[in-house]
C-alpha positions in Angstrom: 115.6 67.6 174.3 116.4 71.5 174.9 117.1 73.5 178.0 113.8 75.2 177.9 111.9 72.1 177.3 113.2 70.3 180.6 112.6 73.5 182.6 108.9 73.7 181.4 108.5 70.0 182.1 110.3 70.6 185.8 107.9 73.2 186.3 104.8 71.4 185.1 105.3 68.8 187.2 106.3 70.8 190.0 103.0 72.0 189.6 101.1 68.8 189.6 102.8 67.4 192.8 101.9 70.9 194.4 98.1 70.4 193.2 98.0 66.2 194.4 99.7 67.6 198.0 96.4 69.7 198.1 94.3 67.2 196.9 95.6 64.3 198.5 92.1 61.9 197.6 92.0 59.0 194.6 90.4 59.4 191.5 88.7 56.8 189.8 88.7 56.3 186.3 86.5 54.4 184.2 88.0 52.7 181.2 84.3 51.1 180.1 80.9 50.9 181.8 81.9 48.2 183.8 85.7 48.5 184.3 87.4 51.4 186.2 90.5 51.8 188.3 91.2 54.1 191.7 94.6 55.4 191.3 96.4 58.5 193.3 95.4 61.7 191.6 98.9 62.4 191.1 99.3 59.0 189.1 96.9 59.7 187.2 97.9 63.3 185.8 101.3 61.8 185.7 100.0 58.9 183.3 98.2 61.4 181.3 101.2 63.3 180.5 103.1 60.0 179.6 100.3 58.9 177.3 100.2 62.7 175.9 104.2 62.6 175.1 104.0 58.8 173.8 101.1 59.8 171.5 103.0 63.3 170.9 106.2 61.4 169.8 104.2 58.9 167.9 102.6 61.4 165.8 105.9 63.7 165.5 107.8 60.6 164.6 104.7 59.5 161.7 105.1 63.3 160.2 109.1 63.0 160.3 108.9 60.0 158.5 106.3 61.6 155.6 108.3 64.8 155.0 111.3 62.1 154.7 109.5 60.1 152.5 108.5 63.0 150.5 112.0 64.3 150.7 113.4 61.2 148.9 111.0 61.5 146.3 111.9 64.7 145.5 115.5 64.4 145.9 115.1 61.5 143.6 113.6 63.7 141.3 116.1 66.6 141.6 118.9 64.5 140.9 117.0 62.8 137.6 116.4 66.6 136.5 120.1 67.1 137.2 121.1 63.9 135.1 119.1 65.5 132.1 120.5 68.4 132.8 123.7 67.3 132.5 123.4 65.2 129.7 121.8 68.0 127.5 124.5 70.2 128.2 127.1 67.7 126.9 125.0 67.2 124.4 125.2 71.0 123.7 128.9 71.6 124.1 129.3 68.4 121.8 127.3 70.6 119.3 128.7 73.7 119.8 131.7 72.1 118.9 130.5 70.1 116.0 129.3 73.5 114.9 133.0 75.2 115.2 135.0 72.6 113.5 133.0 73.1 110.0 130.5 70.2 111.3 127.1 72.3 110.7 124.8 69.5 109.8 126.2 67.1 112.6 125.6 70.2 115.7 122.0 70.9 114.3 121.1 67.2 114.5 122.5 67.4 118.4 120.7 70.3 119.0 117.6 69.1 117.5 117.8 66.3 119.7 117.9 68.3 122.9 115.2 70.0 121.8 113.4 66.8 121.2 114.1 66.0 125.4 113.8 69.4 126.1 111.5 71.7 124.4 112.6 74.7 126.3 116.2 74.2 126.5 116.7 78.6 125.5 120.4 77.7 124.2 119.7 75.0 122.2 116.6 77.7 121.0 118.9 79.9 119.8 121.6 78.3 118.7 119.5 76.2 116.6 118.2 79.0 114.6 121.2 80.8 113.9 122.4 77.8 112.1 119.5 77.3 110.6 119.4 81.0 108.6 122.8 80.1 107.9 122.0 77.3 106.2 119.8 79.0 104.4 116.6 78.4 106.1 114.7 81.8 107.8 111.6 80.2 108.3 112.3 77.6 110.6 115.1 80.0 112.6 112.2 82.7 112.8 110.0 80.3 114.8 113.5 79.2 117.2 114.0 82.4 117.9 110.8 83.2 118.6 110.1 80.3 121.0 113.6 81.6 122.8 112.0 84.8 123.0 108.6 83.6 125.0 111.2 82.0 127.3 113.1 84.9 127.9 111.5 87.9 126.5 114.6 90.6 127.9 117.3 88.7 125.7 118.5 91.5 123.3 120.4 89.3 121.0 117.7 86.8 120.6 116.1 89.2 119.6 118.8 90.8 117.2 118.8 86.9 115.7 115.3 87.1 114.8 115.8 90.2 112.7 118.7 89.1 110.8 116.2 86.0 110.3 113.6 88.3 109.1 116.6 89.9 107.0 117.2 86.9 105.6 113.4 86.0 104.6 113.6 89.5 102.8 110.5 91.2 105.6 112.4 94.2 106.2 108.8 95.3 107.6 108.9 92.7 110.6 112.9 93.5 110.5 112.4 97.1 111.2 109.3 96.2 113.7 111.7 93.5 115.9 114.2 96.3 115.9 111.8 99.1 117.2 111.0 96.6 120.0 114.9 96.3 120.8 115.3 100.4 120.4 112.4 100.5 123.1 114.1 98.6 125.8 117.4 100.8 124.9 117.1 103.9 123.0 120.2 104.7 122.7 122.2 101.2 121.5 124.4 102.2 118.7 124.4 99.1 117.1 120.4 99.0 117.0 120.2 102.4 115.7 123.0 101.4 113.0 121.1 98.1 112.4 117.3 100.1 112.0 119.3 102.8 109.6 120.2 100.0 107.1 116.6 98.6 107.4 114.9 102.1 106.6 117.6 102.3 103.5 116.5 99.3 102.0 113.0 99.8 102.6 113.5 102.9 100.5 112.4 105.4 103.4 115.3 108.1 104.0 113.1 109.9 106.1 113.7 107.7 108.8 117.3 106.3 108.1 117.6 110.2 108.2 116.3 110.1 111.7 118.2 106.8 112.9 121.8 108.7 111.6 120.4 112.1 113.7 120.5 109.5 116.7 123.8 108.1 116.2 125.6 111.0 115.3 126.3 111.9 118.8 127.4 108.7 120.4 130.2 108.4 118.3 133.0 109.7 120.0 136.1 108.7 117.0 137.7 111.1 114.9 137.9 108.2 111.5 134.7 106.5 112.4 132.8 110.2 113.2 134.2 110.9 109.6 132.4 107.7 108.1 129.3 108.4 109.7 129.4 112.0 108.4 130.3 110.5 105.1 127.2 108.6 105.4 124.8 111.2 106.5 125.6 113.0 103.5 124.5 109.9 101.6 121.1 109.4 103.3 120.7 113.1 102.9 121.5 112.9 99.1 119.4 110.2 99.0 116.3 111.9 100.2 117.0 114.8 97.8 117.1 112.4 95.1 114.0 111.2 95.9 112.4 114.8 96.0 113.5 115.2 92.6 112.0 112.0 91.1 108.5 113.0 92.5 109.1 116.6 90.7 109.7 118.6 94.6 112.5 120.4 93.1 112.8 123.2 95.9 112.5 120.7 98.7 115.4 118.4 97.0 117.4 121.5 96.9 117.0 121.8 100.1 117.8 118.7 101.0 120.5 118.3 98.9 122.4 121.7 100.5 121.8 119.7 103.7 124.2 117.1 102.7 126.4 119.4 101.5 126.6 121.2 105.0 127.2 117.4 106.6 129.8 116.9 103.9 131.4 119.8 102.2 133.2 116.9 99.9 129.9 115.3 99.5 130.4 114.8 94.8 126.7 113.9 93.9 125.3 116.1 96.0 127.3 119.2 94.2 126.1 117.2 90.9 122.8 116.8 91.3 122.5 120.5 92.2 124.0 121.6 89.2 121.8 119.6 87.6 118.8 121.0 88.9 119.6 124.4 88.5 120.4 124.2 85.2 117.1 122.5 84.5 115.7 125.6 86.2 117.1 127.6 83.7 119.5 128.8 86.1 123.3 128.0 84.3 125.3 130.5 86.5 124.4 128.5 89.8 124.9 125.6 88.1 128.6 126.4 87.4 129.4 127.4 90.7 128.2 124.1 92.3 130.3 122.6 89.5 133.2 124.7 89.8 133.0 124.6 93.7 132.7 120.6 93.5 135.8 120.4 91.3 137.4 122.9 93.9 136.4 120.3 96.7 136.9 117.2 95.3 139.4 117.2 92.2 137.1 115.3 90.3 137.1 115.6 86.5 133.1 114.9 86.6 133.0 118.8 87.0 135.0 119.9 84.5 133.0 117.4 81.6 130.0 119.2 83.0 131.0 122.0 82.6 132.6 121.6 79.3 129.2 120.3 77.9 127.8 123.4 79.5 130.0 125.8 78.0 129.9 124.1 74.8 125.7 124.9 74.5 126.3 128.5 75.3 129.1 128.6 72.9 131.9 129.7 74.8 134.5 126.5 74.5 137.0 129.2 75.6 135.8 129.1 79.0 136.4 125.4 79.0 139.7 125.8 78.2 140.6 128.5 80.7 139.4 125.9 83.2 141.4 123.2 81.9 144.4 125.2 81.8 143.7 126.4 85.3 142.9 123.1 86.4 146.5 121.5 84.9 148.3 123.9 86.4 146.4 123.8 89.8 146.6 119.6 89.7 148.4 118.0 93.3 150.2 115.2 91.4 151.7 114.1 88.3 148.9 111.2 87.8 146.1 113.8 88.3 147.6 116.6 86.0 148.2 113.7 83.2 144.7 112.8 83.2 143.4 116.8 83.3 145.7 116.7 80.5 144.3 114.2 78.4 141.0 115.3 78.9 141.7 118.8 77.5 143.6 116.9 74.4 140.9 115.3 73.9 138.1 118.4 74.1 140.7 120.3 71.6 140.5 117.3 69.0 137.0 117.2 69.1 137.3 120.8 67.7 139.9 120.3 65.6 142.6 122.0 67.7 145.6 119.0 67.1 148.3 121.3 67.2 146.8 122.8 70.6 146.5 119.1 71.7 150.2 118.0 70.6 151.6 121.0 72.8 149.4 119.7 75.5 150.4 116.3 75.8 153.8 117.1 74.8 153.8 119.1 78.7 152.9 115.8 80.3 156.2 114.2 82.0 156.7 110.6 81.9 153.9 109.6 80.3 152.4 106.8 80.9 151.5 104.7 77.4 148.1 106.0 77.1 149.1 109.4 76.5 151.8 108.2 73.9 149.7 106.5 72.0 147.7 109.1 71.6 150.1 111.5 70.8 150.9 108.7 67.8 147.4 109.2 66.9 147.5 112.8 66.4 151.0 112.6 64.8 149.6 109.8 62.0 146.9 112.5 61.5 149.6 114.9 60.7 151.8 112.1 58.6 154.9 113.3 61.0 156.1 109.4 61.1 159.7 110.7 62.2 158.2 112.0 65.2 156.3 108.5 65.5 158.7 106.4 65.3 161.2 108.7 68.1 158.2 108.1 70.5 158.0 104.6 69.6 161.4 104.2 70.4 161.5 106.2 74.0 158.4 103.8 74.6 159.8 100.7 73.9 163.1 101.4 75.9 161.1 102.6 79.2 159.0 99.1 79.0 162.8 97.6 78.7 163.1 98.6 81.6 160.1 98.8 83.2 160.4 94.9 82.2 163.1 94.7 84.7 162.0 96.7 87.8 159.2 95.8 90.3 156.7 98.1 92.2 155.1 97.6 95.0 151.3 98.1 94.7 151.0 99.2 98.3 153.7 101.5 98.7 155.0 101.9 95.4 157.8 101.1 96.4 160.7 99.8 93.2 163.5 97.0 92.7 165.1 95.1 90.6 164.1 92.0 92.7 160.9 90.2 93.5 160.3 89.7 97.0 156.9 87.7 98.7 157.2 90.6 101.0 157.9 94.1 100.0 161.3 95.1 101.5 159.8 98.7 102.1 156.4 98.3 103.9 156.4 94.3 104.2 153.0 93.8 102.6 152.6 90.1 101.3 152.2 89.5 97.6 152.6 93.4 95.9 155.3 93.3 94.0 154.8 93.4 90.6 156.5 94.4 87.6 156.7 98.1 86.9 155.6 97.2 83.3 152.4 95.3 84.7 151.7 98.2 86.7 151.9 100.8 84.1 149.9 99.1 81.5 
């Protein structure tokens, strides 16, 4: 009983014996018709209170023991929820690692059998249907994922699940519509953007991918993986120009295609493609400067065969050459002015220059066995077997030797031993012989 209880009681009946020593006369109190009792007023007020607190307890001491009652039954429940609870999430760690050691079929049937307890057990949801798509079965991982996602309709990755399961189905309209609804709740998540570029590619619509790569663009903050996305860019942009062209907009593919040209300077079917449509616009002197500005760019002999078949229809092979020549003597390496070179021998025997086309290969150092055996076939043209047989010769004693050195195909680095791991740049597994390699 508290402190402020026994004072109020103290007072109260303080109170009482005050009123009875003013009103010091019996009171009689009838209990039926017939049967009543006198009793000191003070008695009786005292008596009232006792049969107030006894009925007071009485009634406390009845509700106590409901809300204890009631308390037991729901602690009973609590702890049969907990039970479950705990069993379901052994259950699903026991799956989980069924699933990691290679056991797929084994951690679907456990997690099928939570669900089975547990309808609305959200991890068992969406673990359920990743396996499921990667077992090779969208449909039913669609309708996991989206149960998971009327359970908890903020979960991003649920919701990046179901559109890898529409992905999977091949509904890269309800992809690219599960993906908008992620890009709503954050505009400016790379990986959603990235993941609603791809969708708009394969859906054929470089408009948007166009818009999705304008998005990213900015948040990428890496000098290599800035470069890739540019890289890309260029791409989506070529491939909206492309698609200009097919439906006969040639001035808006040019347009588009000098847009991926500006993303890209180094950007090859772009500086193609151009060519290509100026020429068809009757227009061969723009045409040769995206050519000759690609091969500037790029290195890439696509220009200069191009451009040779160009020159060759306006009858000025000489201009070819020049560019050859130019382009031999420009080349940055030994395996890039060989092929230059082979590809002018070549345009000079398909005019009959051979002697042109012996002097060119004969320029080529080391050559690789290509080259001399087409220098053999210009020299059995000629009938000059000496000369044959001296390159036969050469050839067979640098594939002597080549027989007995090893390159590494990462580093290029040469031995006389094999080694598991290159002794240079310790790459596994690249060393091969120099006569392999050469071949």
């Amino acid at each position: 009983m508290t402190l402020k209880l026994i004072s109020t009681l103290i007072v109260f009946i303080l109170l009482i014996v005050y009123f009875t020593f003013l009103n010091p006369s019996d009171v009689e109190v009838y209990f039926t018709q017939h049967f009543s009792m006198k009793m000191p007023i003070v008695v009786f007020m005292l008596g009232s209170i006792l049969v107030g607190v006894v009925c007071t307890a009485l009634a406390t001491g009845f509700q106590q023991f409901r809300l204890s009652l009631r308390r037991y039954g729901q602690q009973r429940v609590v702890k049969k929820q907990e039970k479950l609870h705990r069993k379901w999430e052994e259950l699903f760690q026991k799956a989980i690692n069924e699933i990691t050691s290679g056991q797929r079929a084994k951690g679907i049937a456990l997690l099928e059998k939570i669900l089975n307890q547990a309808p609305e057990h959200f991890e068992a949801l969406a673990h359920l249907g990743d396996q499921l798509r990667e077992e090779g079965d969208p449909e039913r991982a669609v309708t996991m994922h989206q149960r998971a996602i009327k359970l908890d309709p903020d979960n991003l990755p649920v919701r990046f699940a179901l559109a890898k399961d529409y992905a999977a189905l091949g509904n890269v309209e309800k992809e690219i519509a599960t993906l908008k609804e992620i890009r709503g709740r954050n505009p400016n998540s790379l990986p959603t953007l990235r993941r609603l570029r791809d969708a708009f590619l394969k859906a054929g619509n470089p408009d948007q991918a166009y818009q999705m790569q304008k998005a990213i663009m900015p948040l990428i903050h890496d000098a290599r993986e800035l470069a890739e996305e540019q890289e890309l860019f260029s791409q989506i942009t070529y491939s909206k120009g492309y698609q200009l062209y097919q439906e006969k907009k040639i001035e808006p593919a040019i347009v588009e295609l000098k847009r991926a040209l500006r993303e890209n300077n180094r950007c090859l079917p772009a500086y193609l493609m151009l060519g290509q449509l100026y020429l068809e616009n009757s227009n061969p002197k723009t045409a040769i400067k995206y050519w000759k500005d690609g091969f500037e760019l790029t290195q890439s002999p696509l220009f200069l065969l191009r451009l040779q078949n160009l020159h060759e229809d306006m009858d000025k092979l000489h201009d070819s050459y020049k560019l050859y020549q130019e382009a031999i003597s420009d080349a940055s390496n030994d395996a890039q002015r060989e092929l230059l070179s082979m590809l002018y021998a070549h345009h000079l025997l398909q005019h009959e220059e051979k002697d042109t086309a012996m002097d060119v290969l004969n320029n080529i150092e080391n050559p690789s066995l290509s080259t001399q055996m087409y220098r053999i076939r210009i020299l059995l043209d000629r009938n000059d077997y000496a000369q044959v047989d001296e390159i036969m010769h050469a050839t067979h004693n640098r594939l002597t030797t080549a027989i007995e050195q090893y390159v590494c195909t990462a580093c290029h680095h040469t031995g006389d031993t094999w080694h598991a791991f290159c002794p240079q740049c310790h790459a596994w597994n690249t060393m091969r012989l120099q006569a392999e390699i050469s071949i």
